[in-house]
Steps between C-alpha positions, in 0.01 A plus 500: 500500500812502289422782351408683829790447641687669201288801535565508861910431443513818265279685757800430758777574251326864432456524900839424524637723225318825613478370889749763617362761271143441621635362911685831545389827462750791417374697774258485826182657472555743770735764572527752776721777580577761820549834385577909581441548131199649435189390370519681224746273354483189666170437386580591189800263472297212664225528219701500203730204642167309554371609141839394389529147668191399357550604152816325468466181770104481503552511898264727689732682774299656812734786571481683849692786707521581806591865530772585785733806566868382431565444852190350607540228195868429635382442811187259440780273247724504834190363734390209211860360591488370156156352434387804358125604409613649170740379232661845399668866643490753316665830534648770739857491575699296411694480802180322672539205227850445617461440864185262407743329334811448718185348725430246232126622437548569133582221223674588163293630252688314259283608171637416142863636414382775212279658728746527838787643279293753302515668851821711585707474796446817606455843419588877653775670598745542707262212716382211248167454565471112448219400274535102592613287789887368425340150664228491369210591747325745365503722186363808384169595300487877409675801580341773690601827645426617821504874531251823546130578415359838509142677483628745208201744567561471909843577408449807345258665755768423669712790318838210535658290123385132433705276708797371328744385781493352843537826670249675296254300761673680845356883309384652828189530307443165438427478886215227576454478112694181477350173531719141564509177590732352810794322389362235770181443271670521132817369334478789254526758809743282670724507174460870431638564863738270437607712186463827732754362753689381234517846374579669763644311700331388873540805726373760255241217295308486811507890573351466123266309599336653841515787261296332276274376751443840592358600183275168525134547558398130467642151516299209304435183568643353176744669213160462278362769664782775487421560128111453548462792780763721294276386183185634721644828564480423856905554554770690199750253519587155559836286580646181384184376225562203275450691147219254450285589804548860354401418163165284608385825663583729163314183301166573706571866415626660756737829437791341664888495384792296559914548514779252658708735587952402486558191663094432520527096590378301242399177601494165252128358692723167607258203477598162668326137537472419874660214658244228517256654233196311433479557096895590415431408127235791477700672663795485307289504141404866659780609524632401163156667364579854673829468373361431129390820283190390538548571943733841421212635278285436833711711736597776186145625450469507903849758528735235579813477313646161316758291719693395143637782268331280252187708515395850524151646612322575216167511319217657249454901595295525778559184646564423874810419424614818299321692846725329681795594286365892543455462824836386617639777325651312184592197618458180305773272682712511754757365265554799303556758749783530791359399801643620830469326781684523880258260626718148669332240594746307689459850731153481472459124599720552805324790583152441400382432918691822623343773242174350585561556867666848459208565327256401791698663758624864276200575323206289548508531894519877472279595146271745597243588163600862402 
């Protein structure tokens, strides 16, 4: 019995020594997110996080997404009033991340020090683009254009040059060749009218516009599709595409090209934990793994752009990632080149309700298919 009991004492002592260790897990096996970002990457991301967490914790993580246009997924974290189906937001505008916010439905993302600070401020000119919530809320992943694509073969039956610029799109011969998405549907088309009005101010932005609507021979139901019916042949030219919706359609080889033309809005795919998040340690170990080389390399080979000057898309000839590089015309960050932007999102938070609803009432009330 004596003896027993000293077995069973140093039994207890080892309990008690790796009890924390063995009590508490460094993460919950679940994570989910809500997301405009296609799946394309998110899956992508999800997978190698999972692969990730169990190499290095031994923790199986189911990973889910539910997939949501930018406004829709604002609006469903609005109606869970902070007990929230999902644990994570991820991307759109930024703008969107700061009014969940201000209504308490996002918690800090607080990840480790090293990884929060290898993140800029800000970048662009003469309107920083913030990269990173001053609070706290929400931070960026990967940079990513949104500009132009073009059917290069449609283009030239056409007898008019490769689209380089905004107004290249209102050629009078261009007329039902364009294909976008409503600014009421996507944060990418909402920005990129933001950056038109921006531009040119209000009265004449909106002339651009209804001109611009004129030339319009189909609306989609998601940004996604923009690039996939120009992709198809079925239109010349679409409006306000993520680069990386572009470049998943020249991937399944498609003849398709790409250009963010001056001022082109490049967002940083903000990513936030929701208020009341069933698995915030997942969550927040995700977010430090996207951040990680590892997570860049993820979004590089898919033609997203680093979020840290400390890395540049690169890899072997060939590679997805050096297509990506071609693709974009050159570009391997963000970091090395000027980037202009006129795009102000205290404007477009203020504004955000009354472009949508200019929109209804200016063009989408009166769009006739050419």
């Amino acid at each position: 019995m004596k003896r027993f009991g000293i077995v069973a004492l140093a039994i207890l002592l080892a309990a008690g020594a790796s009890g924390p260790a063995l009590g508490q897990a460094p993460l919950e096996s679940e994570l989910a997110l809500i997301t405009p970002v296609s799946k394309f990457i998110h899956d992508s991301a999800l997978k190698a996080f999972a692969d990730y967490a169990k190499e290095k914790w031994n923790v199986t993580v189911k990973v889910s997404a539910i997939p949501a246009g930018t406004p829709v997924a604002y609006g469903r974290i609005v109606e869970w009033k902070g007990k929230p189906e999902v644990d994570i937001f991820w991307g759109g505008e930024s703008a969107l991340f700061e009014k969940l916010a201000e209504q308490k439905l996002l918690q800090k993302v607080e990840i480790s020090r090293a990884a929060w600070e290898a993140i800029p401020a800000s970048i662009g000119k003469p309107r920083p683009i913030p990269l990173k919530d001053k609070d706290g809320f929400w931070v960026g992943t990967a940079l990513e254009p949104y500009g132009l694509v073009y059917h290069p073969k449609k283009i030239q039956r056409l007898g008019i040059p490769e689209p380089k610029e905004w107004d290249d799109l209102l050629n009078p011969k261009l007329k039902g060749e364009v294909a976008q998405c409503a600014p009421t549907r996507s944060s990418s088309s909402n920005a990129t009218y933001e950056v038109i009005l921006s531009m040119y101010g209000e009265d004449k932005g909106w002339e651009w516009l209804r001109k611009l609507a004129a030339n319009t021979g189909h609306f989609t139901a998601r940004s996604r599709d923009v690039p996939t019916v120009v992709a198809k042949g079925e239109y010349s030219a679409g409006f306000a595409v993520p680069s990386y919706m572009a470049f998943e359609e020249k991937l399944a080889g498609f003849e398709l090209k790409f250009v963010a033309p001056k001022n082109a809005f490049v967002t940083p795919e903000p990513m936030a934990i929701l208020a009341g998040a069933r698995n915030p340690k997942a969550a927040r170990a995700f977010i430090e793994f996207l951040l990680s080389e590892r997570g860049q390399k993820v979004f590089m080979e898919r033609g997203l752009f680093p979020i840290t000057p400390m890395y540049k898309v690169q890899g072997p000839p060939g590679s997805p990632a050096e297509l990506a590089v071609e693709f974009t015309g050159g570009v391997r960050s963000y970091f090395e080149r000027e980037v202009s932007n006129v795009y102000d999102e205290d404007v477009a938070q203020k504004r955000s309700d009354s472009v949508k609803q200019k929109f209804r009432s200016d063009i989408e009330s009166t769009w006739k298919k050419p």
